[in-house]
VOGUKE-379232 format. One record per residue (C-alpha): residue in one letter; x, y, z. Coordinates in steps of 0.02 Angstrom, whole numbers, padded with zeros to 5 digits, always signed. Example, Ala and Ser with C-alpha at 12.3 -4.5 7.8 and 13.67 -1.06 7.14 Angstrom:
BEGIN
A+00615-00225+00390;S+00684-00053+00357;
This chain:
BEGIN
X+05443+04495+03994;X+05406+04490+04176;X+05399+04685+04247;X+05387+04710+04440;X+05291+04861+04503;X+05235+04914+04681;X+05318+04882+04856;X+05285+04754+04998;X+05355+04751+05184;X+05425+04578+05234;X+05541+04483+05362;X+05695+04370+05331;X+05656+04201+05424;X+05800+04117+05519;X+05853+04036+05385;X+05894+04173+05274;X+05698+04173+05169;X+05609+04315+05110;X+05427+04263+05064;X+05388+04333+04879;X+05226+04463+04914;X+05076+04417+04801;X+05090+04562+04704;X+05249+04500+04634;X+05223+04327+04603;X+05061+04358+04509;X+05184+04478+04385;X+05270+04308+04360;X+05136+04194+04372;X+05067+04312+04223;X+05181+04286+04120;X+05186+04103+04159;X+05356+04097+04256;X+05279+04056+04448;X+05428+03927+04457;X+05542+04013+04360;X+05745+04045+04405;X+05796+04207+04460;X+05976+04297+04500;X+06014+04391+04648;X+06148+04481+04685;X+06201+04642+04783;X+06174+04796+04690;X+06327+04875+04621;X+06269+05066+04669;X+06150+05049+04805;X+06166+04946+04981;X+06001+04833+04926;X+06003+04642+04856;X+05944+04658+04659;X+05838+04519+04594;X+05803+04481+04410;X+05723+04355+04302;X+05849+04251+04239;X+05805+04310+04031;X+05827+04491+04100;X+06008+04442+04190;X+06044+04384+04034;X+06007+04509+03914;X+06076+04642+04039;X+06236+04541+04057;X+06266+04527+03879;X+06246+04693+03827;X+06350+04730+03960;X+06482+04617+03897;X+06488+04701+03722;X+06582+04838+03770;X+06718+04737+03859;X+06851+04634+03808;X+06896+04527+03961;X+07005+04380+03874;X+07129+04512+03820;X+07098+04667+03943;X+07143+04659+04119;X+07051+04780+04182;X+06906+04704+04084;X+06928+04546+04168;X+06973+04606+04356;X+06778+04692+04308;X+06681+04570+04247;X+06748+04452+04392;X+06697+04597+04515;X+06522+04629+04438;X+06506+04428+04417;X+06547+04397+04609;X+06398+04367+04727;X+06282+04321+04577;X+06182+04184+04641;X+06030+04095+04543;X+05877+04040+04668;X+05693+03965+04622;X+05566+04022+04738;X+05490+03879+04837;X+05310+03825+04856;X+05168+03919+04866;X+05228+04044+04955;X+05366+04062+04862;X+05505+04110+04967;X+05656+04159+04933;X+05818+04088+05022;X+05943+04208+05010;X+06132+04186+05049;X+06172+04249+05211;X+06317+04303+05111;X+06232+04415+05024;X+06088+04490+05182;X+06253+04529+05267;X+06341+04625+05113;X+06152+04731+05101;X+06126+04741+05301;X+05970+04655+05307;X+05930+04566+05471;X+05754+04568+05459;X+05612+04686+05430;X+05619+04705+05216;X+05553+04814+05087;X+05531+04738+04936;X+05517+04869+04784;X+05487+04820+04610;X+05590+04944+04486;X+05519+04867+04322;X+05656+04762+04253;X+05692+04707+04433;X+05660+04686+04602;X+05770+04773+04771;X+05761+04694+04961;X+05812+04812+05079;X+05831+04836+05231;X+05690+04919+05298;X+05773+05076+05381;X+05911+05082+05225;X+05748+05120+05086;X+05689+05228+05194;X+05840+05334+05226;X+05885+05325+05033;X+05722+05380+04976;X+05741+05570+04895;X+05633+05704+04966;X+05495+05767+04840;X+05597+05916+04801;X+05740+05799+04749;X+05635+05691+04637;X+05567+05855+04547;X+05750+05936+04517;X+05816+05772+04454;X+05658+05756+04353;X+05691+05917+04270;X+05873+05864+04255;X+05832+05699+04147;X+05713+05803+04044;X+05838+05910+03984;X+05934+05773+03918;X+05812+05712+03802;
């Protein structure tokens, strides 16, 4: 399974492409997957595009999925069609394996053009450069909510 580590800087061309960095198509190339699909979609919680491999959308989607019941719940359904919207698959092109994202999609994260690319393990984010940098937490932040997550263990 493909895991993205590391962050890269970047630019949306005119036509809505974000060129893959190295660092993250050798993690796919690794595992064997250079042309592989993969989903993007804007993140539910943060103002960033998320992109996955399409095995991880998957599996993420369907355990998801267990716990609703949206052929016979309305609420279910009004949320899966919410969390579904905006999910588009893309292959990354040539050697330089860009990405064209849906203007759609820039617009909903407010990305114009300078990028941070971040991989979170199971995924990648695209930001907008000035967004990451504003929604970074301050090392005091990081080392309360550390403390925090320890606890619950």
């Amino acid at each position: 399974m493909v895991r993205f580590f590391g962050k890269a800087s970047g630019k949306v061309d005119d036509k809505g492409r974000v060129v893959l960095p190295a660092i993250f198509r050798d993690a796919m190339a690794k595992d064997g997957l250079e042309d592989m699909t993969l989903i993007v979609k804007k993140n539910v919680q943060q103002c960033c595009l998320d992109v996955f491999t399409y095995a991880e959308w998957v599996h993420r989607s369907d355990k998801l999925l267990e716990g609703l019941d949206p052929e016979l719940s309305t609420d279910d359904a009004n949320f899966w069609t919410k969390y579904n919207e905006g999910v588009y698959p893309i292959v990354p092109d040539g050697k330089l394996g860009r990405l064209n994202i849906p203007s759609e999609l820039l617009e909903k994260a407010g990305i114009a053009k300078e990028v941070v690319l971040s991989g979170i393990g199971y995924k990648l984010q695209i930001w907008a450069k000035e967004t990451y940098e504003a929604s970074l937490m301050t090392d005091e932040e990081f080392k309360l909510s550390a403390q925090r997550h320890s606890v619950k263990k």
